[in-house]
C-alpha positions in Angstrom: 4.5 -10.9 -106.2 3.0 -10.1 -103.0 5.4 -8.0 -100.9 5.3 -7.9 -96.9 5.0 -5.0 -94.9 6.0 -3.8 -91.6 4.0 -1.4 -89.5 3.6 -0.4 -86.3 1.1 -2.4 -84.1 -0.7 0.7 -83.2 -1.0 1.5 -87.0 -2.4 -2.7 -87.6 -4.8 -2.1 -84.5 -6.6 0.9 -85.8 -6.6 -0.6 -89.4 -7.9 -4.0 -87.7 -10.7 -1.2 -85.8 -11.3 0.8 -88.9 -11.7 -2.2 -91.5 -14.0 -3.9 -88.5 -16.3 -1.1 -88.4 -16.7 -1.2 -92.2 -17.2 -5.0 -92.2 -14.5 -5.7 -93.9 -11.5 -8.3 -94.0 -8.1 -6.2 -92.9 -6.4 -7.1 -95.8 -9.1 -6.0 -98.0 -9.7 -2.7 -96.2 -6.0 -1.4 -96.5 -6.1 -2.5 -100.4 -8.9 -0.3 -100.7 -7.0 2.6 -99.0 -3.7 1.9 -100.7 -5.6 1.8 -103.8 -7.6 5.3 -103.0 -4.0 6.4 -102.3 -2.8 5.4 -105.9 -5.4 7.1 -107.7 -4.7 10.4 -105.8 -1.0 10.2 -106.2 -1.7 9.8 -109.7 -4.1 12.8 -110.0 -1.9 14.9 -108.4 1.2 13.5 -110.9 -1.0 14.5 -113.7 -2.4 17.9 -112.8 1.7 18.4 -111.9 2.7 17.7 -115.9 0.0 19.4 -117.2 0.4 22.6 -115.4 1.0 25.3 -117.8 -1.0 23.6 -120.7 -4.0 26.0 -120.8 -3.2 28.9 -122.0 -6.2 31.4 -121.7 -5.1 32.9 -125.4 -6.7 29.4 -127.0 -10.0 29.4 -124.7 -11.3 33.6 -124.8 -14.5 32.1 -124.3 -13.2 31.6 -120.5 -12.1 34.8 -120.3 -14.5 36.4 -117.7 -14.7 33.1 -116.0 -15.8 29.2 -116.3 -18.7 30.1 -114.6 -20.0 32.8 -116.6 -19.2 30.8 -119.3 -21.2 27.9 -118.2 -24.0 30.0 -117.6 -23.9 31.4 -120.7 -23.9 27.9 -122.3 -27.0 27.0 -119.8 -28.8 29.7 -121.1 -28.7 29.2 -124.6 -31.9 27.4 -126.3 -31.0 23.5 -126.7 -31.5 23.1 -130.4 -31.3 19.0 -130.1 -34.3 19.4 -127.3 -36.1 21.6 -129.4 -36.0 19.6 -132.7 -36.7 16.4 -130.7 -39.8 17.6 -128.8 -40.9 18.8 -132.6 -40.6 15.1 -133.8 -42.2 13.9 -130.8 -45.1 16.3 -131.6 -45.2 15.3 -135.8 
């Protein structure tokens, strides 16, 4: 059920400016903010429960660091390329 709003007429004129300048009908514009909003609000709800979830004692291969772990990973020969460049080639 849609729900009505009050906000202050400075807030609706910059809103009315904003969703203007991004072509945009008003309505649509702030339910593409609230929506942005939402999904923040939710990443932020979810990084919140999961702290404490990682433990580094189940992931030593981070242990001197994701990035020296992805570089690590990078550098490594890619088996999958390499046997599908040798089919290409048979």
């Amino acid at each position: 059920m849609p729900s009505v709003i009050r906000i202050p007429e400075e807030l609706a004129n910059e809103l009315d400016r904003l969703a203007e300048a991004e072509q945009k009908p008003p309505a649509a514009y702030i339910v593409d903010l609230l929506w942005c909003d939402v999904r923040r609000e939710k990443q932020r709800e979810g990084l919140r429960l999961s702290a404490g979830a990682w433990k580094p004692e189940d992931h030593p291969e981070l242990a001197n660091g994701a990035a020296a772990y992805v570089e690590k990973i990078r550098s490594e020969p890619d088996e999958r390329f390499d046997d599908a460049m040798r089919d290409q080639t048979e």
